[in-house]
Each structure stands twice: as C-alpha cells, then as structure tokens.
N, C-alpha and C positions, 0 to 999 in steps of 0.2 A: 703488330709489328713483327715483320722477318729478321731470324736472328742469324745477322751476318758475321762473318769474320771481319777481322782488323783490317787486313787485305781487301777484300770489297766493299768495304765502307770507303776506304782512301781510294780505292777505284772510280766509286760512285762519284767524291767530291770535286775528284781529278777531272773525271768526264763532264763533270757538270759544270765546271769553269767553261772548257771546250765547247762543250753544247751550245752554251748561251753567247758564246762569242764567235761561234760560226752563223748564230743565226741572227745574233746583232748585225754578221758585215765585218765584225772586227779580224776573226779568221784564228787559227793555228798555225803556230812557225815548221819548221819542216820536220825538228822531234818531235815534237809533241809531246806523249804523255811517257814518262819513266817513274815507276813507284819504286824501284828502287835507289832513286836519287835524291839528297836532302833538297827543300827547299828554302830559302832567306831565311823563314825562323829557326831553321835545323830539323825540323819535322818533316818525315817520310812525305814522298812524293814530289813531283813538280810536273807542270803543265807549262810549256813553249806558248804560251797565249802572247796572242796581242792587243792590248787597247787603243784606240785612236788616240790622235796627237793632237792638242789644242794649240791654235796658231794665230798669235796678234789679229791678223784679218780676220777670224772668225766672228759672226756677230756671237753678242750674250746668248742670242734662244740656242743657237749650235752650241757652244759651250757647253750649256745647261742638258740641251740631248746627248753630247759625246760624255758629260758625267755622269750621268745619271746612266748612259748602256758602261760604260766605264765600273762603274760601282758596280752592275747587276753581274757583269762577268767576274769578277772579282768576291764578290758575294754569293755568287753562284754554289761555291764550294761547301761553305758552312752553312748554305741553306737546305744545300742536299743532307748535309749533317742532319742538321734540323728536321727534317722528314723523314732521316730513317731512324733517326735516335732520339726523336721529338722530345727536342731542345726547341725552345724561343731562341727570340733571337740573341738576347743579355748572353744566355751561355755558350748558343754556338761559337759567338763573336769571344768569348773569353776564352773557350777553349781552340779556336781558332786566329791567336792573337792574332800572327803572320799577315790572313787576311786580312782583320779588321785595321792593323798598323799601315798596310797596304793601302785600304780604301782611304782612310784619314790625308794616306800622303797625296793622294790622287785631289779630293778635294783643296787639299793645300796647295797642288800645284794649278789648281788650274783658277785660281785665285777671284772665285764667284764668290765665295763667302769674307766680305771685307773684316777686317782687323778693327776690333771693335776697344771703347778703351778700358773695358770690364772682358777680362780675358774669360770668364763664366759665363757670358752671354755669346762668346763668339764658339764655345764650348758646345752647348748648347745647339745655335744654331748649326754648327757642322753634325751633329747629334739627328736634328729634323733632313739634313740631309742626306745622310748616313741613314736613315730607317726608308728614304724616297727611295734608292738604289736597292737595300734590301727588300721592300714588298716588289720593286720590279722584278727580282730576282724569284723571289718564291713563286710569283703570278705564272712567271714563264715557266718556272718548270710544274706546277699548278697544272700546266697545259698535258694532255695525255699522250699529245705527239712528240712534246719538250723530251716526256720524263721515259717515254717509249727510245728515243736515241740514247739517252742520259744511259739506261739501260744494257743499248746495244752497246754502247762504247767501253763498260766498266765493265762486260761479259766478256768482250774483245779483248784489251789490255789484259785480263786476268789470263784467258789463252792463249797469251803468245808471251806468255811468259814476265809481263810489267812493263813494256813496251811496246809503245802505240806510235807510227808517226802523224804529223800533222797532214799531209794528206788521204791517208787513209781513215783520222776520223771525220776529214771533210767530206769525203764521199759519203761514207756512211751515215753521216748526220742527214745530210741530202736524201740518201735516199729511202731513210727512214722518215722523211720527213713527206717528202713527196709519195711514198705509200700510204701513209695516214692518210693525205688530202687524196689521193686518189679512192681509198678507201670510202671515206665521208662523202665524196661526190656517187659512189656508183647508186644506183636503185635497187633496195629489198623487194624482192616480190614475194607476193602474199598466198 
C-alpha cells in the first residue's frame, strides 16, 4: 500500500463517488467535488453527485437497479477507503458513518425492503442489501479503467487546488474511460 496524505485519500473517496456515478448514468451536479467543504456528517469533503429518483411507475426490477447503482455511488467512497487503507467493509462503513447513514436512507426510501414485524430481521435484511450495493461498488472500481479515472480525478482536484466541477470530471472520466477501451481494442504486435 501507497502512503497517502489525509488530502488524497478524501480526494480518492470524493472521485470515486463521481466515478461511479458518471459511469452508472447518474452523472455530477455542476460543482462537483470541493474537499474543502464539510459534508452531512461534518467530515471533510463533499461531491455534487446525483442519484436517480425512484417513481411510483417504476416497476420493482427498476427500483431494485436504481438502488443497488444508488448504493454503489454512494458506497463508492468508503470502498475507495477500503482499497487504499484496506479496511473491510464493517470499518470503512463505521468510519465512514455519513455514507453508510446515507445508503440505509436510500434503501428506506425507496421502500423494496418491507417493514417487517421483528424489526432485527428487517435490520438484517437491509444489511444483505447494503453489502449487494457495496460489492457493486468495489467490483467497479476493481475495474482498472474505473480505478484508472478514480485516479485521474483525485490527481485533478488535488491541482487545482480541492475543487473540481462537475463537468470537468465528466469529461475526464470519459475520456479516461474511452482511452482504456481504446487501448484494449488496439493490436500488440509481436
């Protein structure tokens, strides 16, 4: 493990929210990332993400896709934790309450997990839900093009001083993204 500062760990976390919500579809609002601004729990950082909206018409299977990419952008952050401070996922989530208090509310709103009449089983089962969102989360950034943006974007913010907007790590997520694939398509000759 690379021994980062304070600052590019909360860079990494930040981008990796970003990362994986540009490349769900769900996107970045127009700041984007600022590390020197608290976020909901009071802890450094905050990322303009956005997650999709769950809407009466939706069927269940959409639902269950918009939560599960919902969780993984959301989980994104303290999975990045997780990788470069290799934490599981029990601590990143503990040391990361914000997010995890985040995700819980996401699955409470979007009301897949029925109210059960043993409130430890409905515990529980939002728990098996909560670990589905986080392995989507680790998988994608798992990916070497994910974690290749993830990268560019927390090298980014860090040069310009802790502010990134939302259209500039869209682009860049793009077109690090579309390098990679370009990359893996060309032919090595021998």
């Amino acid at each position: 493990m690379t021994t980062l500062t304070f600052r590019e760990i909360l860079a990494h976390h930040e981008a990796a929210h970003a990362v994986i919500g540009v490349r769900l579809g769900a996107g970045v609002d127009e700041e984007g990332i600022d590390l020197d601004q608290a976020g909901p729990s009071g802890a450094g950082g905050i990322i303009r993400g956005k997650l999709f909206k769950f809407h009466p018409v939706d069927t269940k299977t959409k639902k269950w896709r918009m939560l599960l990419d919902n969780l993984a952008i959301i989980l994104a952050g303290p999975a990045a934790n997780s990788k470069l401070q290799g934490w599981d996922m029990a601590e990143a989530l503990k040391r990361q309450y914000g997010d995890a208090g985040m995700a819980r509310n996401q699955i409470q709103v979007s009301k897949l997990v029925e109210a059960k009449s043993d409130d430890e089983a409905k515990i529980r089962e939002e728990d098996v839900v909560m670990e589905q969102g986080w392995l989507k989360a680790v998988r994608m950034l798992d990916d070497e093009a994910t974690w290749s943006a993830v990268e560019a974007v927390a090298k980014s913010v860090i040069a310009s001083g802790g502010k990134l907007p939302g259209p500039t790590i869209d682009a860049m997520v793009r077109k690090v993204m579309l390098g990679k694939a370009e990359k893996a398509q060309t032919p090595t000759s021998n």
